[in-house]
Biotite code that builds the C-alpha atoms (Angstrom):
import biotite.structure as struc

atoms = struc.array([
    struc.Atom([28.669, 5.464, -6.562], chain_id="A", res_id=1, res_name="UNK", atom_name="CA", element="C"),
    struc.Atom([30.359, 2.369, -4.255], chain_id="A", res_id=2, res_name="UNK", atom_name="CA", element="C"),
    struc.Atom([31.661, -0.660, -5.764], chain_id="A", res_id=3, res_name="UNK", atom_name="CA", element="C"),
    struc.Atom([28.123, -2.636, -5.117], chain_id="A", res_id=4, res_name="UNK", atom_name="CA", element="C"),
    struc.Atom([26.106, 0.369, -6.413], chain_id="A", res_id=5, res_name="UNK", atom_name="CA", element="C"),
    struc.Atom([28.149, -0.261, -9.990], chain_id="A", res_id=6, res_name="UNK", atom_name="CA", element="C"),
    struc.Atom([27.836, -3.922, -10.140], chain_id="A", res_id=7, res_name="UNK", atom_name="CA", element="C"),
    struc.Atom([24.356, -3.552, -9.338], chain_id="A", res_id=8, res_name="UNK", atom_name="CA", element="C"),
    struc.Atom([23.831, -0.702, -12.340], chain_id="A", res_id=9, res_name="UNK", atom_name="CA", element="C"),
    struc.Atom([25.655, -3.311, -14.199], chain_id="A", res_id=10, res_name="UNK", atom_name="CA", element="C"),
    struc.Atom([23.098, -6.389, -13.357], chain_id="A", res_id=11, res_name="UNK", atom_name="CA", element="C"),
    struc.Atom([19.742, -4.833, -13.072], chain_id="A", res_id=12, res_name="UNK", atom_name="CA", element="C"),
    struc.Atom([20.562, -1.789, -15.228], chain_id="A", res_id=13, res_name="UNK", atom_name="CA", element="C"),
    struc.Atom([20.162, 1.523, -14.415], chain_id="A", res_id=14, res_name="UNK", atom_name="CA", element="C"),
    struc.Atom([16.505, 2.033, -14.398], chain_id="A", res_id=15, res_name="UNK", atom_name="CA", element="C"),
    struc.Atom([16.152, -0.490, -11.871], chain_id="A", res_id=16, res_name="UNK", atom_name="CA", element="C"),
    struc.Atom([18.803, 0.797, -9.496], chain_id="A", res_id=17, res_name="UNK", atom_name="CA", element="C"),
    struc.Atom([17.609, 4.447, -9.596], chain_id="A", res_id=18, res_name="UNK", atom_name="CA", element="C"),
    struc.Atom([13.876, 3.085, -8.901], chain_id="A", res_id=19, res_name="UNK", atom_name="CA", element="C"),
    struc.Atom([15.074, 0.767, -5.870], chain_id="A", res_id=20, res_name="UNK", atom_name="CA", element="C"),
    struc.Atom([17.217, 3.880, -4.443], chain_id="A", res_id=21, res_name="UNK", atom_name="CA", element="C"),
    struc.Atom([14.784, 6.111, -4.600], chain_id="A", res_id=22, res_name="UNK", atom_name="CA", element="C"),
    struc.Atom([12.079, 3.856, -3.434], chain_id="A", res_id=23, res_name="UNK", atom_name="CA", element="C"),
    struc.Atom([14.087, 3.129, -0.539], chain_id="A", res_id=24, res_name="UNK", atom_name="CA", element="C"),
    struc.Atom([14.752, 6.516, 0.262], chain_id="A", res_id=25, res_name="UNK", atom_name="CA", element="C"),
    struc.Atom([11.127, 7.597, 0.165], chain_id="A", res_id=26, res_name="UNK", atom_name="CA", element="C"),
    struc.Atom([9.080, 4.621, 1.631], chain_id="A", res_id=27, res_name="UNK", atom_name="CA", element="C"),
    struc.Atom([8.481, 4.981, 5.281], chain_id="A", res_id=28, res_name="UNK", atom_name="CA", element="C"),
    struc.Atom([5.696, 2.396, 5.997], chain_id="A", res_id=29, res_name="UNK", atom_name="CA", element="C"),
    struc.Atom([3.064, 0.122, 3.828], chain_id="A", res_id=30, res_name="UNK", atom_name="CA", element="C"),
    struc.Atom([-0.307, -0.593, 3.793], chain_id="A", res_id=31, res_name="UNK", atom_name="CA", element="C"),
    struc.Atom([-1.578, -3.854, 2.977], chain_id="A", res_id=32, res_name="UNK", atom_name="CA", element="C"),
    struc.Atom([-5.452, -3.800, 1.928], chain_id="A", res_id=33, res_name="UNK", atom_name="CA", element="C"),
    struc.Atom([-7.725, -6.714, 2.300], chain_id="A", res_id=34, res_name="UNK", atom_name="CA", element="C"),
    struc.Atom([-11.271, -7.033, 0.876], chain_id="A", res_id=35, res_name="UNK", atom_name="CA", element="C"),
    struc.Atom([-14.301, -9.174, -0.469], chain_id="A", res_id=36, res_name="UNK", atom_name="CA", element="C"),
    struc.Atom([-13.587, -8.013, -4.101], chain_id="A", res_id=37, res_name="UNK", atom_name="CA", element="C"),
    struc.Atom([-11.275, -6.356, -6.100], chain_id="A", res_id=38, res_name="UNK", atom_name="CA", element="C"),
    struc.Atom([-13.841, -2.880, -6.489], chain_id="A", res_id=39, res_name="UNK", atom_name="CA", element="C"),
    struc.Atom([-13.371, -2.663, -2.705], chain_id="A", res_id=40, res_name="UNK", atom_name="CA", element="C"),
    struc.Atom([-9.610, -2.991, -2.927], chain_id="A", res_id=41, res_name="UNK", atom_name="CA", element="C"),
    struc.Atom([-9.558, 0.233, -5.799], chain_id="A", res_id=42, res_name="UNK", atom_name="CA", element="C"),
    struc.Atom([-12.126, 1.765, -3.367], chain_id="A", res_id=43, res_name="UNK", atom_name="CA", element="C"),
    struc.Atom([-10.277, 1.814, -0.427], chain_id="A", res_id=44, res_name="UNK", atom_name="CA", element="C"),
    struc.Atom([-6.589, 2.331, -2.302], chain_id="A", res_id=45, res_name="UNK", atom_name="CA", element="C"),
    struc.Atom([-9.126, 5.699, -3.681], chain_id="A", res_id=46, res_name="UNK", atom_name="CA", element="C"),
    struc.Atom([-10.016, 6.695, -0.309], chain_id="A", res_id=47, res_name="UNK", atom_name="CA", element="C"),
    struc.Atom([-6.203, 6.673, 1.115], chain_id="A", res_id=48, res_name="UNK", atom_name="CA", element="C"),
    struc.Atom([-4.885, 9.174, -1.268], chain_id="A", res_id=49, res_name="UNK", atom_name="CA", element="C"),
    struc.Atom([-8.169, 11.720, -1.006], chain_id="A", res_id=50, res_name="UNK", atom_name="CA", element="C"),
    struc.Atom([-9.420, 11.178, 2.351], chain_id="A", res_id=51, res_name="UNK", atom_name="CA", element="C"),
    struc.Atom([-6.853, 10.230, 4.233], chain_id="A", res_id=52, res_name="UNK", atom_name="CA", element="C"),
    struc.Atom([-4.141, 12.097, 2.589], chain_id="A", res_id=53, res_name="UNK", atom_name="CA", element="C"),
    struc.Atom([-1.795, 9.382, 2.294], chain_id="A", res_id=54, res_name="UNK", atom_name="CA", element="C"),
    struc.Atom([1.291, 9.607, -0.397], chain_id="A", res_id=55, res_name="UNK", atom_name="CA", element="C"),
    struc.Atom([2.067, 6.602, -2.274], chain_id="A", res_id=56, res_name="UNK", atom_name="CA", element="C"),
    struc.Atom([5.449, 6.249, -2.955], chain_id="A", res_id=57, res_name="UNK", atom_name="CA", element="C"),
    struc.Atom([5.046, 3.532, -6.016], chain_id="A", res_id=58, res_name="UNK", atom_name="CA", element="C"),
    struc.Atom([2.129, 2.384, -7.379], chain_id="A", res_id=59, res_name="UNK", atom_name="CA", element="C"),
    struc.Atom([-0.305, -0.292, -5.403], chain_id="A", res_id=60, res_name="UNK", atom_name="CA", element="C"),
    struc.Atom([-0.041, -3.902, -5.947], chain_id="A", res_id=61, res_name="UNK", atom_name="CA", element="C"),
    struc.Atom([-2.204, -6.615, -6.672], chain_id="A", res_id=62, res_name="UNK", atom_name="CA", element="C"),
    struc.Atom([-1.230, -8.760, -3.358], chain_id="A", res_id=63, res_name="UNK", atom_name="CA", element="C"),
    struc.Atom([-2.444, -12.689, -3.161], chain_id="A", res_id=64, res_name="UNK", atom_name="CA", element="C"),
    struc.Atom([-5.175, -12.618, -0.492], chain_id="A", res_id=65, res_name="UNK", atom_name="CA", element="C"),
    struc.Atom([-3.581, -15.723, 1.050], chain_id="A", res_id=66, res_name="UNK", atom_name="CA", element="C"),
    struc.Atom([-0.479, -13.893, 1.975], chain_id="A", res_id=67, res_name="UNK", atom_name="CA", element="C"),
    struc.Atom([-2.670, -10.898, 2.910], chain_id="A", res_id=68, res_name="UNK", atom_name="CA", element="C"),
    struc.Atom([-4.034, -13.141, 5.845], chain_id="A", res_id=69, res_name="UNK", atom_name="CA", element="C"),
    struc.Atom([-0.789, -14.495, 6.339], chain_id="A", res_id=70, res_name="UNK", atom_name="CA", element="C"),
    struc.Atom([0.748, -10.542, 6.868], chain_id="A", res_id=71, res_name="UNK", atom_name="CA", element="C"),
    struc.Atom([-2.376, -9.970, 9.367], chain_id="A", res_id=72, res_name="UNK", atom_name="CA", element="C"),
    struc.Atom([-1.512, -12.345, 11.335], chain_id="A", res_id=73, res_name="UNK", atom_name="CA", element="C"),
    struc.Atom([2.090, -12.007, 11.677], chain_id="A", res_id=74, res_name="UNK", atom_name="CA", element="C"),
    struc.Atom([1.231, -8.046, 12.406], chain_id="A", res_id=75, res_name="UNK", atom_name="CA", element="C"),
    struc.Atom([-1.984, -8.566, 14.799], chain_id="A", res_id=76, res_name="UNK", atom_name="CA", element="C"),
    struc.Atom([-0.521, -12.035, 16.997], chain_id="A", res_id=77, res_name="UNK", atom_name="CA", element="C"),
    struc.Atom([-4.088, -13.651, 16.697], chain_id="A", res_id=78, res_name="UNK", atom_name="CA", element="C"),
    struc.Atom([-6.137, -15.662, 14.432], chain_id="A", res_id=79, res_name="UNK", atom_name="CA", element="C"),
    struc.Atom([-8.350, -14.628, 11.263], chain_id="A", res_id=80, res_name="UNK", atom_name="CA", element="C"),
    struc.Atom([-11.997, -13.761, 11.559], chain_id="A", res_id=81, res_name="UNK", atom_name="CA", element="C"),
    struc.Atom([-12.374, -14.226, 8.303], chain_id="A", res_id=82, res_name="UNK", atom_name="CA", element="C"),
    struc.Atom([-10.311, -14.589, 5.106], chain_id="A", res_id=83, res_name="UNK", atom_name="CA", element="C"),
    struc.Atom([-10.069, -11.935, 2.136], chain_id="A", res_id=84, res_name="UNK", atom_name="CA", element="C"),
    struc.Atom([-10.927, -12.677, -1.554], chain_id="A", res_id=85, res_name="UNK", atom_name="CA", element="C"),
    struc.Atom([-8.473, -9.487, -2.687], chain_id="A", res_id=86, res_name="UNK", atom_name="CA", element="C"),
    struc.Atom([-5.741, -7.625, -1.531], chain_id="A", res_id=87, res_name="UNK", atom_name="CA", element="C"),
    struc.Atom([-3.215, -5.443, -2.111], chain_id="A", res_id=88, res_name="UNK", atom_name="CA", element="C"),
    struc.Atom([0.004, -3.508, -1.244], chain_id="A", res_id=89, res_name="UNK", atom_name="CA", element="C"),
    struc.Atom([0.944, 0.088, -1.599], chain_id="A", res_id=90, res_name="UNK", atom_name="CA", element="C"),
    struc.Atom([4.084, 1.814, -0.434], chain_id="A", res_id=91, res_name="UNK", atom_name="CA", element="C"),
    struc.Atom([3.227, 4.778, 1.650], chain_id="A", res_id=92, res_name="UNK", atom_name="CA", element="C"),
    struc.Atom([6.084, 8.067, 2.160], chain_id="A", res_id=93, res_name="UNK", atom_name="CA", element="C"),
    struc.Atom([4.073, 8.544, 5.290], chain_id="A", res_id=94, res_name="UNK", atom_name="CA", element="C"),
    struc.Atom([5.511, 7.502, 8.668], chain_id="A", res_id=95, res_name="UNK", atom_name="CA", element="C"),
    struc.Atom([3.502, 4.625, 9.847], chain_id="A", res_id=96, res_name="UNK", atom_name="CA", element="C"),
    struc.Atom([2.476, 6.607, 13.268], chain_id="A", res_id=97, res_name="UNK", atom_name="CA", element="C"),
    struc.Atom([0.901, 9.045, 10.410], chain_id="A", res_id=98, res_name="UNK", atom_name="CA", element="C"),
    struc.Atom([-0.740, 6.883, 8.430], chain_id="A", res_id=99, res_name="UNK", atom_name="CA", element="C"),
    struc.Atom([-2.405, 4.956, 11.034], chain_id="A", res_id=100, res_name="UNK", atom_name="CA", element="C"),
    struc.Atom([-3.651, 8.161, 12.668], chain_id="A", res_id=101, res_name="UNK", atom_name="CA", element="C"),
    struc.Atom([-5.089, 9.272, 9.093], chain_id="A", res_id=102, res_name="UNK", atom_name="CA", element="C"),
    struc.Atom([-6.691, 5.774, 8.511], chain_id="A", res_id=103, res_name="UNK", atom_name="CA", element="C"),
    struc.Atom([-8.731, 5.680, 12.024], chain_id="A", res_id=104, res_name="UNK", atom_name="CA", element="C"),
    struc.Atom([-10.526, 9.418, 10.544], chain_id="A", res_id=105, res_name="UNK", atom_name="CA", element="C"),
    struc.Atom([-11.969, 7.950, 7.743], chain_id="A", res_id=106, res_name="UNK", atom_name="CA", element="C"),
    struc.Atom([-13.910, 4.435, 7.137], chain_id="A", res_id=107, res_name="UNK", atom_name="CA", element="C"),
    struc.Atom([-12.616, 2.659, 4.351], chain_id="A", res_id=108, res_name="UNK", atom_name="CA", element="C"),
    struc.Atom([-14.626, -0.698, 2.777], chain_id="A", res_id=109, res_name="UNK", atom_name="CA", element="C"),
    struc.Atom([-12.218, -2.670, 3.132], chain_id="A", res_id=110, res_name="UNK", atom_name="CA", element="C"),
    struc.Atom([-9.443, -3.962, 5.901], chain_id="A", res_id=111, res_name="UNK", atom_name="CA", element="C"),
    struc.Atom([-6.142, -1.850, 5.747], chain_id="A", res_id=112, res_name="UNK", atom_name="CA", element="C"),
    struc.Atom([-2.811, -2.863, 7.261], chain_id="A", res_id=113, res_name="UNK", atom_name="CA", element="C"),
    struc.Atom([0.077, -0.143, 8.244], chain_id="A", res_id=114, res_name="UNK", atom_name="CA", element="C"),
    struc.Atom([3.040, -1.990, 8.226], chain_id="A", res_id=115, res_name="UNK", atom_name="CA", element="C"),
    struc.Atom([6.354, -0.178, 9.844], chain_id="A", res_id=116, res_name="UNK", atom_name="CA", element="C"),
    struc.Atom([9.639, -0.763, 9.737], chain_id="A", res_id=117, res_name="UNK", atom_name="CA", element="C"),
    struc.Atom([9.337, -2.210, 13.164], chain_id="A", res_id=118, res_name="UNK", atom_name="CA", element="C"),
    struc.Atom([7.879, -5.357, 12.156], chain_id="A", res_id=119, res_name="UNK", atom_name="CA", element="C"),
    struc.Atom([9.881, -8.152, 11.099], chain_id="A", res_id=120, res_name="UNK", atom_name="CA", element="C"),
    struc.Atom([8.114, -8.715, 7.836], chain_id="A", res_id=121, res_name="UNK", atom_name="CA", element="C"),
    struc.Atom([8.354, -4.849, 6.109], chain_id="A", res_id=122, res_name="UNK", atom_name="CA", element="C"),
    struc.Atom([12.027, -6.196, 5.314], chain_id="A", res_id=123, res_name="UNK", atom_name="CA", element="C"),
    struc.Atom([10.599, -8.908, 3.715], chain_id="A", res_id=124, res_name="UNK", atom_name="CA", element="C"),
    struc.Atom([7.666, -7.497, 1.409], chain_id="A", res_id=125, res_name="UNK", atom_name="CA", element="C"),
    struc.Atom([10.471, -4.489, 0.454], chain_id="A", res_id=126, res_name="UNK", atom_name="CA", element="C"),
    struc.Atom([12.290, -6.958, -1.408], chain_id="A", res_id=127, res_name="UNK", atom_name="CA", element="C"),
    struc.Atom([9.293, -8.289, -2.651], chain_id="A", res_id=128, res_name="UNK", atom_name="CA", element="C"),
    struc.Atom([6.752, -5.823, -3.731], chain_id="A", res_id=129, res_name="UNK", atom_name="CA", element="C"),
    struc.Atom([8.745, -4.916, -6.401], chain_id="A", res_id=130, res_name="UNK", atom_name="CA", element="C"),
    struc.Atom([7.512, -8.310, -8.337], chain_id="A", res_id=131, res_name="UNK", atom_name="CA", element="C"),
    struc.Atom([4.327, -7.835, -8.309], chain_id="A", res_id=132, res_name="UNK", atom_name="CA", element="C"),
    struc.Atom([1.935, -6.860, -10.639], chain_id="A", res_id=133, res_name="UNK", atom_name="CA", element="C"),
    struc.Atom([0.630, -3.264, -10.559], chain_id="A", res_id=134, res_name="UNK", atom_name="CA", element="C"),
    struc.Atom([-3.376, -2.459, -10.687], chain_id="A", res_id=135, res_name="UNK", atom_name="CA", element="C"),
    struc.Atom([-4.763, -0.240, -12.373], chain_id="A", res_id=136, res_name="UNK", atom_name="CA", element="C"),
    struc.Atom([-6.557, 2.659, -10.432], chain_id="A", res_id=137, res_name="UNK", atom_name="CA", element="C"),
    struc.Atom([-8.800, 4.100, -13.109], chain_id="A", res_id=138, res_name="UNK", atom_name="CA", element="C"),
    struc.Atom([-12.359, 5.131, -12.294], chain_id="A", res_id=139, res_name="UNK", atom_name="CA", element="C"),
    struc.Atom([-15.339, 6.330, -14.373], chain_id="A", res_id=140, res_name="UNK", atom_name="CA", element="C"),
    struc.Atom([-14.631, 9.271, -15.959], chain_id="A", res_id=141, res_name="UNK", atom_name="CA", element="C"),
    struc.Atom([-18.618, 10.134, -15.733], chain_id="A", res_id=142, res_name="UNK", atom_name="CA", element="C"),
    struc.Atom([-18.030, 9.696, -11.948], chain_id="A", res_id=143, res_name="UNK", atom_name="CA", element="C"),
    struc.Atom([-18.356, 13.223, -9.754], chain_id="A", res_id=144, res_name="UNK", atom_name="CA", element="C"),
    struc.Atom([-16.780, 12.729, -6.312], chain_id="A", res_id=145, res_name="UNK", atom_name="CA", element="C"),
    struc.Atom([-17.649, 15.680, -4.384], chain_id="A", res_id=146, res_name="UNK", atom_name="CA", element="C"),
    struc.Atom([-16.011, 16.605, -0.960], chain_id="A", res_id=147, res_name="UNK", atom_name="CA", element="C"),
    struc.Atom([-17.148, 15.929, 2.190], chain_id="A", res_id=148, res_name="UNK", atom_name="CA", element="C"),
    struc.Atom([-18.400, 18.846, 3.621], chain_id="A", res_id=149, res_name="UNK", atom_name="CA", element="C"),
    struc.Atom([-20.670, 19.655, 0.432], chain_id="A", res_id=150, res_name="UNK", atom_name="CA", element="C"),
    struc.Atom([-22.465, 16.470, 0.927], chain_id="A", res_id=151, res_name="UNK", atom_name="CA", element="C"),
    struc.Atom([-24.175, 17.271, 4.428], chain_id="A", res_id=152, res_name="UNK", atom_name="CA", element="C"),
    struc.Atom([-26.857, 19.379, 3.952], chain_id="A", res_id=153, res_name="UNK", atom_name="CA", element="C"),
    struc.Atom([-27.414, 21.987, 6.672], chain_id="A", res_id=154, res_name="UNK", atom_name="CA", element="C"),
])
């Protein structure tokens, strides 16, 4: 460990620093979900990890929809169509070439983002992610989410 890698065990603790080092090793793009409500938001956040076989590389983040907008149109170069009423922001280990080619497959019901490294503002929301509150991705128990294939009937 380097002289800053000490004094920064020594200031945030060692938790911290093992969580930001390995969370900078392992992110590789994020994707920034917009929606009309929050059930949308858990939908869609659902639907990346079992449809479109994206790998989260932290937990998602409750995101304020505001700066959602803001991201969309730093990324796109183009005004809103509409503004969101929820967002959030999940740290993907999938290249952002990847993840964008998974996401067009499937039809989320809400908005999703990929942001790469290549855009100005990942270095931004890196540092800031962190700080923001986590949500909670729980779903019914009684709930029986069947694959795919087995719902067309032939």
């Amino acid at each position: 460990m380097d002289g800053i890698g000490i004094y920064l065990v020594l200031t945030i603790g060692m938790d911290k620093y093992e969580k930001l080092n390995n969370m900078g090793a392992k992110m590789n793009s994020m994707a920034v979900v917009r929606a009309d409500d929050v059930s949308k938001v858990k939908i869609t956040l659902y639907d990346l990890i079992r449809y479109a076989n994206l790998t989260f590389s932290d937990g998602a983040r409750k995101l304020d929809p505001t700066f959602a907008d803001n991201i969309l149109t730093h990324i796109m170069k183009s005004p809103l169509r509409a503004c969101c009423s929820s967002a959030a922001i999940v740290p993907l280990e999938d290249q952002a070439s990847v993840a964008i080619g998974r996401l067009r497959k499937i039809h989320p019901p809400a908005h999703v983002i990929i942001v790469s490294p290549r855009h100005e503002i990942y270095h931004e929301l890196v540092n800031y992610v962190d700080i923001l509150p986590e949500i909670e991705l729980t779903f019914d128990q009684n709930i029986v989410f069947e694959p795919v294939s087995e719902m067309v009937e032939v």
